[in-house]
Residue, then its C-alpha position, 0 to 999 in steps of 0.5 A: x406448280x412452285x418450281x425452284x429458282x437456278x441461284x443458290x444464295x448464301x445458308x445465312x440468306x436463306x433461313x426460313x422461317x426468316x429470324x426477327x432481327x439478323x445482322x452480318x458481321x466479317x469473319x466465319x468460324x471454323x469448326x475443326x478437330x480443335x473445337x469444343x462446346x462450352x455448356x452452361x448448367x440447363x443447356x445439355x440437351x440442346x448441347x446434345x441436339x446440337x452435336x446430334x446434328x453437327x457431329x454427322x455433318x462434320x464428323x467432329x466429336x464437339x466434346x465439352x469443355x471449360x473454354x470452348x469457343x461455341x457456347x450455350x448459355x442460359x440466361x433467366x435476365x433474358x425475359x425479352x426472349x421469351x420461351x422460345x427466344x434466343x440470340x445467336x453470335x457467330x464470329x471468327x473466334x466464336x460462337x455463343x447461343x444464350x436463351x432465357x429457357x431451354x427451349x429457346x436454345x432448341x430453336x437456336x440450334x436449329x437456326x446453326x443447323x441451317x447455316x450448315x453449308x448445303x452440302x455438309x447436310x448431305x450426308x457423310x462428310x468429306x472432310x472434318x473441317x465446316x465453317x459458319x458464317x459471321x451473323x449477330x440474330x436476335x429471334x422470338x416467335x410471333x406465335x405460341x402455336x406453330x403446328x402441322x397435323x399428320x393423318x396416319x389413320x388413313x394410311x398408316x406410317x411406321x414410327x420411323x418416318x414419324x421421327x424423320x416428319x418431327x425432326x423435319x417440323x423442328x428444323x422450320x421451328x414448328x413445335x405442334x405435331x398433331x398426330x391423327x390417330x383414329x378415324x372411319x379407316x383406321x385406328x392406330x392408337x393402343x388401348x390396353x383395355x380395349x385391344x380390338x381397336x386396333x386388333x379389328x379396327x387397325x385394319x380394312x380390307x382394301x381402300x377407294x381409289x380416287x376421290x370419295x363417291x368412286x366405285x373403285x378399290x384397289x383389292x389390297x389389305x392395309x393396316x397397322x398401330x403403334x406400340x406404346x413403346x413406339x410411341x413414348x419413344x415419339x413423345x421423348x425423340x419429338x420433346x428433345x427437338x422442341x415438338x410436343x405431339x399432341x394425339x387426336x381421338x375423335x368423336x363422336x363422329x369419323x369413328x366406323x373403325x371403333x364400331x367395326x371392333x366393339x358395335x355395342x358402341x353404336x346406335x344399332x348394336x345388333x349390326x356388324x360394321x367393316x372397317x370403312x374402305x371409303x373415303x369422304x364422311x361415314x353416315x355412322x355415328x357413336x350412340x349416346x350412352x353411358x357405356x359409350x361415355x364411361x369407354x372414351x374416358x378409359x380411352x382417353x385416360x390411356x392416352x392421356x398418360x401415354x402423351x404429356x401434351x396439355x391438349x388433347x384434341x377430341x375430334x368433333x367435326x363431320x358428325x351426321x345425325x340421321x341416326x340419332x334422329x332415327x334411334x328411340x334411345x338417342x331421342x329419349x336421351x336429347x329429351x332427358x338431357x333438356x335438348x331441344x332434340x337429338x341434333x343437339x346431341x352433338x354439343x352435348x357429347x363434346x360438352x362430356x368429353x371435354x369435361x373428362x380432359x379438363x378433369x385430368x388437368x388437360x386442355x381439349x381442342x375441337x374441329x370449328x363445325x357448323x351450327x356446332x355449340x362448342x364446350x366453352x373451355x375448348x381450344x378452337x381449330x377452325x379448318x372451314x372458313x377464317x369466320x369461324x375462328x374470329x366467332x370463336x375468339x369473340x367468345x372467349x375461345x382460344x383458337x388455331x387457324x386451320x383454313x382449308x383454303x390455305x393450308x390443307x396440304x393434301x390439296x394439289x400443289x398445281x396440276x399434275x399426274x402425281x397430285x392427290x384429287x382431294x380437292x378436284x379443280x382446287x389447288x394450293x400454291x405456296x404464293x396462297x399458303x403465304x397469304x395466310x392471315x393471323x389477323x381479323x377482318x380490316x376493321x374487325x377488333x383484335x381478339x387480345x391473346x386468342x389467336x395462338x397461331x396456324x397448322x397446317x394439315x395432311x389428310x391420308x386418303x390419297x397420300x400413302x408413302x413418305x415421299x408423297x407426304x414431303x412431296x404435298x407438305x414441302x415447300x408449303x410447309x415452309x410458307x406456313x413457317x415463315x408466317x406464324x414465326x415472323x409476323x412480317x409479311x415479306x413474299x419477295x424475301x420469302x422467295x429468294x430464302x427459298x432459293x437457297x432453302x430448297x438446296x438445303x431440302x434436296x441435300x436433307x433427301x426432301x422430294x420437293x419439287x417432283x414426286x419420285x417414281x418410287x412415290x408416283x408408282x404406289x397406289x393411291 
């Protein structure tokens, strides 16, 4: 297991992930009573996020003014910063962050937050008083997609924590929350058409303990889904901090929980299904037709309105076909559709949901799966092996890194009575995490713009409380970070930041290096 170092470095020599270019300069400012934001036209909501963070910190108000010494200015001439760039100067008179666009400024607020000293993040401040340290940073992403995937379907976890999880994926720079809605186990997402989905489907009556073949459960309900209120509050509180979330309904597989509420949706829909209580891969599949279709593009279309981001993920990964091959209406269907039989069904079903998202403007992402002919329009997550990733980009696919062998963080971080068995023998070290390669094979050719970046995920079966999710997502988390922002590889230099970032984490209430007994007692 990871474990900290006792040397706590300065908040300037521990940002993580680590800024292209930052220089020292003497001097520090002072945040006091008598310090005011001066904010150019287009940078109020960074101006709000900032004073979001510091004013809890300090206490200060940080009201606006003409000449304020910190400065937040917008500059189009900047092209050189890009999107999400941005430039930050501390010195003892002030402080002035500029970008080219809002969001570059959203990133630079999060680069002041971290030069907070440790203890102002802790919580109610003693004094108003703070200073930051003098530093000239010139910072731009090496990569447009920077993401972290959240299975609240397995176990579900109220909107609250989910505001805490995205402010926590902004302060190390990430802007992709995938938010895993529906699966076997649970289905959290509201469908005003459809309300059994989460009326039937939103709940199971107990869940297996231990990994997936056990023949143990632990006897106790579990369930819940969100309001579209909730989450349009998510979409604007995750938009403010930078972070678009973008929802995931997959199909046609991982779907036991929509057949539970509607079984006409399944290859027998004489049959009546629970909400799975197992974990691993459920044998039951969606049937093929044009009902079945015609009802994931209304589900689609609610969600599509509920969530602005221009990809929406489709699923598509761990789709059985016994059934189809064994479903007279499944083999008449691969047979009109000029298949060369009802294991093809699985491309052909992607092919018509991607369809629909492309129609409604959006880009649809799929699962990488094996011997899987994917929709050519499709953004390419390959969670399997990186093979998949290059194979995809070679033809024509945009792709996100997504290797189970590095950045699966429900994977045990090393041995231990609190770590998940969802890998049992198989471990992640943040050392491994940090290895992850953007790059194709030595002397494979570069796919020009089709790699747009990594996520990481966290996969729900053996992770059921907030502390369990920081616990198994923090530090690696930051490795992953540090490697799709800054395309250097530094492992020493990643490793004396996180000397001083894990101070930052333990004063931001983040449990992680032990998993507390609070966490360590909830049942698995």
């Amino acid at each position: 297991m990871d474990l900290p170092h006792p040397a706590r470095p300065r908040p300037d020599l521990a940002l993580v992930p680590r800024p292209g270019r930052l220089s020292h300069r003497p001097g520090r400012f002072r945040l006091d009573t008598a310090t005011r934001l001066r904010v150019a036209p287009g940078a109020e909501p960074a101006a709000d996020l900032l004073r979001g963070y510091l004013t809890p910190a300090t206490g200060l108000r940080l009201d606006h003014a003409d000449d304020g010494t910190f400065v937040l200015a917008l500059d189009p001439a900047l092209t050189g910063l890009g999107e999400e760039g941005y430039g930050l100067t501390v010195a003892d008179h002030g402080v002035l962050l500029r970008a080219a666009r809002p969001t570059g400024l959203l990133r630079g607020v999060q680069t002041v937050r971290q030069l907070l000293p440790y203890e102002a993040l802790a919580g109610p401040p003693a004094r108003a008083t703070t200073e930051l340290p003098g530093v000239e940073i010139t910072d731009v992403p090496a990569h447009p997609w920077r993401g972290m995937l959240l299975d609240v379907a397995r176990h579900f976890q109220p909107v609250s924590y989910l505001h805490r999880f995205v402010d926590l994926l902004a302060l190390h720079k990430l802007n992709v929350l995938q938010l895993h809605l529906t699966d076997d186990q649970g289905w959290r997402m509201p469908v005003a058409a459809y309300p059994r989905l989460t009326e039937v489907g939103g709940r199971r009556a107990e869940s297996m303990v231990g990994p997936a073949g056990s023949d143990r459960f632990d006897g106790r309900p579990h369930g819940g889904s969100y309001t579209r209120a909730e989450l349009a509050g998510l979409v604007a509180y995750a938009a403010d901090r930078g972070v678009t979330v973008v929802p995931e309904i997959g199909v046609p597989g991982h779907v036991r929980s929509a057949l539970a509420a509607y079984p006409a949706l399944g290859n027998h829909p004489e049959r009546h299904l629970d909400v799975w209580t197992h974990w691993g891969v459920c044998p039951t599949v969606l049937g093929v037709g044009d009902h079945v279709l015609d009802f994931f593009r209304t589900v689609l279309d609610e969600t599509m309105d509920l969530f602005p981001s221009s990809y929406v993920h489709i699923g598509g990964d761990e789709v059985p076909t016994a059934e189809w091959e064994s479903s007279p209406a499944a083999i008449a269907r691969a047979a009109r559709e000029g298949l060369p039989g009802p294991r093809h069904l699985h491309g052909w079903f992607l092919e018509r949901t991607a369809d629909h998202v492309l129609r409604a403007g959006r880009r649809p992402v799929v699962w990488a799966e094996d011997g899987a002919a994917l929709p050519p329009d499709c953004t390419v997550m390959s969670w399997r092996t990186p093979e998949h990733a290059w194979a995809a980009a070679r033809r024509g696919h945009d792709v996100v890194l997504a290797d189970h062998r590095r950045v699966y963080f429900d994977y045990a971080r090393g041995p231990g009575p609190g770590e998940p068995p969802a890998q049992p023998g198989h471990s992640l070290g943040l050392r491994t995490v940090y290895d992850l390669d953007l790059l194709p094979p030595h002397g494979a050719p570069e796919p020009s713009g089709k790699v747009l970046g990594a996520q990481g995920q966290l996969w729900t079966e053996f992770v059921p409380t907030p502390d369990h999710i920081e616990y198994l997502t923090y530090p690696r988390l930051c490795a992953l970070a540090d490697r799709v922002w800054n395309p250097d590889r530094d492992w020493p230099g990643f490793r004396t930041r996180m000397d001083g970032h894990r101070a930052r984490l333990t004063a931001l209430g983040v449990p992680h290096d032990t998993l507390p007994d609070r966490a360590a007692a909830a049942p698995a």
